[in-house]
Structure formats: structure tokens, C-alpha cells
C-alpha positions as semicolon CSV with decimal commas, in nm:
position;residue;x (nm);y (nm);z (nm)
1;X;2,370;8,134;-4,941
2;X;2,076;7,858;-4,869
3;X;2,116;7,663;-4,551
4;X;2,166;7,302;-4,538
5;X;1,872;7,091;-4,463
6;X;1,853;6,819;-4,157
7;X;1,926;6,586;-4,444
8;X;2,265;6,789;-4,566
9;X;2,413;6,941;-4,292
10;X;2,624;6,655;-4,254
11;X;2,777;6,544;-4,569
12;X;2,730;6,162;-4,716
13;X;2,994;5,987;-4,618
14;X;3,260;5,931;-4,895
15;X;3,147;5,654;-5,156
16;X;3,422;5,421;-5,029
17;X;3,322;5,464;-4,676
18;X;2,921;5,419;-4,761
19;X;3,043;5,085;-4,938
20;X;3,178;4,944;-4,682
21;X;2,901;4,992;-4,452
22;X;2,608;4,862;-4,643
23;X;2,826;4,588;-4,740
24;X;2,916;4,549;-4,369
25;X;2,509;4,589;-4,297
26;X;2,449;4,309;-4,551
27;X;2,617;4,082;-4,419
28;X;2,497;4,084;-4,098
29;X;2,136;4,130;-4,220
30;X;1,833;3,988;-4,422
31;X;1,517;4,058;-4,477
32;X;1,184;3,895;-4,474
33;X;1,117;3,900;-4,824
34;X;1,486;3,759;-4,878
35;X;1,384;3,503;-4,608
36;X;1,063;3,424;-4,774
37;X;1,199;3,389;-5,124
38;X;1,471;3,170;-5,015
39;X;1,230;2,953;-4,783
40;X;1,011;2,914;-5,110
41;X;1,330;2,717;-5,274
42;X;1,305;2,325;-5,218
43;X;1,687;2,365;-5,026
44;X;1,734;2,671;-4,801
45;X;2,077;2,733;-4,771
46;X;2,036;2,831;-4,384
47;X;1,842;2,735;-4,078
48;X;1,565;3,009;-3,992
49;X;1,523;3,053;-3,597
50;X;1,259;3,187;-3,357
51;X;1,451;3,325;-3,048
52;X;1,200;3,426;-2,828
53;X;0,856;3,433;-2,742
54;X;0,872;3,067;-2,563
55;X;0,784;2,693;-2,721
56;X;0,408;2,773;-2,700
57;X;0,456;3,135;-2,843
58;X;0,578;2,936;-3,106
59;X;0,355;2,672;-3,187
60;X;0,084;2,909;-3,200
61;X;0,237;3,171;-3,458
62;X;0,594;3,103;-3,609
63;X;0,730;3,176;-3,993
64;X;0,703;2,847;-4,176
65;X;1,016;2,655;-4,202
66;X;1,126;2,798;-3,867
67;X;1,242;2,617;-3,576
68;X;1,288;2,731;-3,176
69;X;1,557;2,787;-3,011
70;X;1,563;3,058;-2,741
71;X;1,864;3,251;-2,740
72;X;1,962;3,166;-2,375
73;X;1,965;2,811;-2,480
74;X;2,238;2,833;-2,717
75;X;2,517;2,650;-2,682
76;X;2,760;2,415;-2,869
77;X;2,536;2,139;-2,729
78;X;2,218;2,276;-2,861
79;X;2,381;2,301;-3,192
80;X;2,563;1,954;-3,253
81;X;2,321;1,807;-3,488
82;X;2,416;2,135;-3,695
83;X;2,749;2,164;-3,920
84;X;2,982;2,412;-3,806
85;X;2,975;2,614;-4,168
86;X;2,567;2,617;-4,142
87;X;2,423;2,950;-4,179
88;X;2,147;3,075;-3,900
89;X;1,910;3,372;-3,954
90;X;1,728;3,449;-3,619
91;X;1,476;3,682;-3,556
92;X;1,210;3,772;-3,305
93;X;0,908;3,948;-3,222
94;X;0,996;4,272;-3,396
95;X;1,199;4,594;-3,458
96;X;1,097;4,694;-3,037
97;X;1,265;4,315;-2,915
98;X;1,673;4,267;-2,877
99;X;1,618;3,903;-2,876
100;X;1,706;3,837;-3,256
101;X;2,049;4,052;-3,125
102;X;2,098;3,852;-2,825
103;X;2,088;3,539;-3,053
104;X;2,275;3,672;-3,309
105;X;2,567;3,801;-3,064
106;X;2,550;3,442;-2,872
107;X;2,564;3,246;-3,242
108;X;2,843;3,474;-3,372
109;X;3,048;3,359;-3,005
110;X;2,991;3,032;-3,087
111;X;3,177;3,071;-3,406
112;X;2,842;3,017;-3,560
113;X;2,766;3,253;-3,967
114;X;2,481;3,441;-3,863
115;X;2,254;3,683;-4,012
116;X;1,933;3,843;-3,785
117;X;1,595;3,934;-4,037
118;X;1,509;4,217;-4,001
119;X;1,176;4,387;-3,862
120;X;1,139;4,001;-3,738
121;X;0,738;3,866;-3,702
122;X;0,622;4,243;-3,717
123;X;0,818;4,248;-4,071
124;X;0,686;3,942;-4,191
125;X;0,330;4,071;-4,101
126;X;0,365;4,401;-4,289
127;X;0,492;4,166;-4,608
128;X;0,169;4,079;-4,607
129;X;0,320;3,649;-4,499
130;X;0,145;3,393;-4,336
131;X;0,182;3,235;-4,027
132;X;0,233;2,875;-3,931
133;X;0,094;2,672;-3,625
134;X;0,240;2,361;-3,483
């Protein structure tokens, strides 16, 4: 009898179950090639946001099309001039930084559709994207 590898040892999950959680996943995340495709469109469907890293973090380095709006700043106020149904992708400095979480939990309590990128500005560096200054 051959013993399992780390890999096997504990069975895939059913195919039902696995469904449901990368459908589950995918809605709740995008990545930065998805974000850069879409941003490449003359109408993005959604409004991209930088979470953390400060106003002049951002004007020196940000994903085009972005805007800023720390996460701790997020409230129904903040997010008048926006209509409820609009669709906010957040993300941050990179996989090692919660704040694209902290924005997306925040969001989600404002009964705002939310969706955090991935791998954040590390990702979009590893893509092999540019930058934008303001």
C-alpha cells in the first residue's frame, strides 16, 4: 500500500462542496489582470479604490483609474455621491497588508457590493502594470 502524499492525505472536497467555494471565492474576489482588463474598457462597471497608504502614498504611485479612500474613512457620508447598487473593488499595498480586508469588511457593513483584488499593488507589479502619479 503507497502512502498518501501532503497533497492526498486529505481528500478533495466533494465536487459540490469545491463549487461552492470557488464560486463563494469569486465573488468576493478579483484580480489584477481582471481589474486591468476591465479598467481598459471606456465604462468600468465598478469604482477601483486605494485603501491605504495615505493621500500622498497615493499621488505618488496608485493603479490608474483609482481613487482614495482610506478604509477608516468610510462611511455613508463618504459614499453619497455613489449609487447604492455601485460595485467597489479595494485593494492595498499587497498580499502582507489587511487594509484591502478592513475596507472590504467596512463596505460590505455599509450595505455596499464589494470585491477586494487580489495580491493588491504588489500584484499589479508582478503583472508587469504601470503606475500612475497625481
Amino acid at each position: 500500500m503507497t502512502t498518501p502524499s501532503f497533497v492526498t492525505q486529505i481528500p478533495a472536497a466533494p465536487s459540490a462542496v469545491a463549487l461552492a467555494h470557488f464560486e463563494t471565492l469569486l465573488s468576493l474576489e478579483t484580480d489584477c489582470w481582471d481589474v486591468h482588463e476591465s479598467l481598459a474598457t471606456s465604462t468600468p462597471d465598478f469604482v477601483l479604490l486605494q485603501v491605504t497608504g495615505g493621500r500622498v502614498g497615493f499621488d505618488a504611485e496608485h493603479i490608474p483609474g483609482a481613487s482614495y479612500l482610506h478604509h477608516s474613512d468610510m462611511t455613508e457620508e463618504t459614499l453619497a455621491a455613489y449609487p447604492p447598487e455601485t460595485t467597489f473593488v479595494v485593494y492595498c499595498a499587497g498580499p502582507h497588508c489587511n487594509g484591502a480586508d478592513r475596507a472590504a469588511a467596512r463596505l460590505a457593513s455599509l450595505g455596499r457590493p464589494v470585491k477586494k483584488m487580489i495580491g493588491g499593488k504588489t500584484g499589479w507589479v508582478d503583472e508587469g502594470f504601470d503606475f500612475a502619479t497625481t
